[in-house]
N, C-alpha and C positions, 0 to 999 in steps of 0.2 A: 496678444495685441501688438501690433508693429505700428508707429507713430512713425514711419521714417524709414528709404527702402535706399537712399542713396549715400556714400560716406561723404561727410561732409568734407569740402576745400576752401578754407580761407583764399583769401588775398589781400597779397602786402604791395601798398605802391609805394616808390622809391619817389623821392625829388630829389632834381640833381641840385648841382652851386647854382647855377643859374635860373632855380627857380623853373625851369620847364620840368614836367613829367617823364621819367622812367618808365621803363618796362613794366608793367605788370609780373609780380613773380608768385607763382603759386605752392601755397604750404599747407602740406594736407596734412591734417593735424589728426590722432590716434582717438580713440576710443577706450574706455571704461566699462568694462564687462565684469559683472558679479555674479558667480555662479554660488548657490546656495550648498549647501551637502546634503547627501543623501539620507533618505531613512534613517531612525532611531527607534528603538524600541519605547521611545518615550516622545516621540514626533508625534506617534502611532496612539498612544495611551492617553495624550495630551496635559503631561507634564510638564513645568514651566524645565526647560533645559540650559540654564546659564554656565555658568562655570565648572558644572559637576561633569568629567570627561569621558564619557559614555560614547562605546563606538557606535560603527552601522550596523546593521542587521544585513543579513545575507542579501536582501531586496536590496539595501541602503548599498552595497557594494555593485549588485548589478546594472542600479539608477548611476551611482557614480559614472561606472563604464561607459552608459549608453550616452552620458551627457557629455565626456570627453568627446565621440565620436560626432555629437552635434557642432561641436565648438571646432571640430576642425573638418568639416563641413561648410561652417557657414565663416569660419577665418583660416582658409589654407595656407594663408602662409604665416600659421602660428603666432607663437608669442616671444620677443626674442626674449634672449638669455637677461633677467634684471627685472624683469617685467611681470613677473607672476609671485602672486603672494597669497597666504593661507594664514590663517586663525590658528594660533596657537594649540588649541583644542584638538583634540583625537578625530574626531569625525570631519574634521575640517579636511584637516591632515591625506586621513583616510581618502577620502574624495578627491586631493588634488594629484594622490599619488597616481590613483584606478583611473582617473579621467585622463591621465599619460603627462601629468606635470608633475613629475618626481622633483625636478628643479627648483618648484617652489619655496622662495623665501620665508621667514616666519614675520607677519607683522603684527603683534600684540595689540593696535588700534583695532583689528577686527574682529577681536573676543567677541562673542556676545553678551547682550545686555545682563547686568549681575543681576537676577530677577531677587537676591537678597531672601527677604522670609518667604519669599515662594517657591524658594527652587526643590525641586521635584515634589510639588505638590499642582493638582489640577486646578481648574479657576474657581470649582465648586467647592474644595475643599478649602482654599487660599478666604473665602468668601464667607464659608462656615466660622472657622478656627477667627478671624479677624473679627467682625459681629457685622457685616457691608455688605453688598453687591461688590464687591471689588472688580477692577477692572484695570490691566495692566497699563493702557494707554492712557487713561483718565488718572487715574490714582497714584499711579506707579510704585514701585517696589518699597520706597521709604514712608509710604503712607500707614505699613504694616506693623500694629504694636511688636512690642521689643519679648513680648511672653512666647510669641512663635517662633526665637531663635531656639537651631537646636541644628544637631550633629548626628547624623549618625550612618550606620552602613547599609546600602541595600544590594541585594541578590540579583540579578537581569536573570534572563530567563535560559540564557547558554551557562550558567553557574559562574558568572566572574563577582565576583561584590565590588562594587563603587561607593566612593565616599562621598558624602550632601552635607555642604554643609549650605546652613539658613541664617543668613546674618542680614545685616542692613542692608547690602544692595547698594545701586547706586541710581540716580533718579533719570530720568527722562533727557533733561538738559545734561548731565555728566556723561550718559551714554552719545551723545549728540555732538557734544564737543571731541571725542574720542575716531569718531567718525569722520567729525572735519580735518582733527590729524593727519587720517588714513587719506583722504582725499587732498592735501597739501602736500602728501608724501607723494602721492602719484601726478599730479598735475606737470610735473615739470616734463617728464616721459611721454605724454600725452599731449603737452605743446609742442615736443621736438618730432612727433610722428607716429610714435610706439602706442599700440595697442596694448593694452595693460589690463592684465584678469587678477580679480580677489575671488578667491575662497572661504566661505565665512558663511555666517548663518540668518535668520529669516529675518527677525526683528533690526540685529546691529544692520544688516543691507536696508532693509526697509528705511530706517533712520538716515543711513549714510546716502539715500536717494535723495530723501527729504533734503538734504542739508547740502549735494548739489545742485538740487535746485532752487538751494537761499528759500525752502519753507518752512514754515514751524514744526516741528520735531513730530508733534501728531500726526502729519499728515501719510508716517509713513502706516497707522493703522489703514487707509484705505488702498494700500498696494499688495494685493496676496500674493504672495513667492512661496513657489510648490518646492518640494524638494527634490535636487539637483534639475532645477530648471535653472537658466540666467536670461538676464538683463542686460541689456546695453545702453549707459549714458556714453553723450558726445555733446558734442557744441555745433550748432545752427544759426547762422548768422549772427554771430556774437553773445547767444545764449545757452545754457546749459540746458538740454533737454533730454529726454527718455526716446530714443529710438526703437527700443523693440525690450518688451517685456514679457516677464514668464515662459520664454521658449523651449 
């Protein structure tokens, strides 16, 4: 879905001492690109995938690839040096390195959301074990009694074991605030001209959309973000808006 096919250019007018008008000067201000990561073996499975540091699957490195190649396609002339950041997480990681941003900084605002007692469990199982329909966007992670916390190790299918753990989580609004962070962290780059990519995952990007566009946190359940597809927020006549999504 492309909302938007031109980069946006502000303008700043000057007034001089005298009270007459200045030039017109034009400042084209950058863009907010969020590229998702690639495949997981639990992407796949539909396990909630928070904090537990699970790489990509062989696909999840080729999608990483192809999606570097889109992003510098549709932005040739890159991302400067300060301006690209990634999620702490392995697959995050993973994907910004394959996508040809080895440069990537680490920004901890764009972990994904602690899905708490759900993590690596599916929304059938999460719904079972709790006694609810549960529902991540409605209920969220802290709505989950405290008998579902638990620890333990599991096996992925190439033989690595990864450790889960299932604790509290964190809610909707704390995943939300974490994101506006990330976007307070990037704004000022993005005033001055730079183009600016995150690396990070479906839900914390879905949120961190929501909350450039000053909506309520829920709203990022109605945005589906494919893996290693991105996003472009920017500014339009003095608003934050979505220019081109899921590409």
């Amino acid at each position: 879905m492309a909302l938007g096919h031109q980069r946006l250019t502000e303008y700043s007018v000057t007034m001089s001492e005298n009270g007459q008008r200045g030039n017109a000067a034009a400042i084209q201000t950058g863009r907010l690109v969020v590229l998702r990561h690639g495949q997981t073996v639990w992407s796949e499975s539909g396990q909630h995938t928070g904090r537990t540091d699970i790489p990509l699957t062989a696909v999840g490195e080729q999608q990483a690839a192809a999606a570097g190649e889109r992003l510098r396609e549709a932005f040739p002339r890159g991302f400067d040096e300060g301006c690209v950041f990634a999620s702490p997480l392995r697959r995050a990681q993973q994907t910004a390195h394959l996508a040809g941003f080895s440069h990537a900084g680490t920004l901890d605002d764009i972990a994904e959301w602690d899905y708490g007692r759900a993590e690596g469990r599916t929304r059938k199982t999460v719904s079972d074990m709790g006694g609810f329909d549960w529902n991540v966007w409605r209920d969220g992670p802290t709505s989950l009694p405290e008998s579902m916390n638990a620890d333990w190790e599991e096996r992925l299918p190439g033989g690595e074991r990864v450790h889960v753990h299932a604790g509290a989580g964190e809610s909707l609004d704390e995943a939300a605030a974490r994101a506006r962070n990330a976007i307070e962290r990037v704004v000022p780059l993005i005033e001055s001209g730079h183009d600016v990519l995150l690396v990070a995952h479906a839900h914390i990007l879905r949120i961190l959309t929501s909350q450039w566009l000053g909506l309520d946190p829920g709203f990022g359940r109605l945005l589906r973000l494919d893996t290693a597809h991105y996003s472009v927020l920017s500014l339009y006549k003095g608003d934050r808006v979505i220019e081109h999504w899921n590409c």
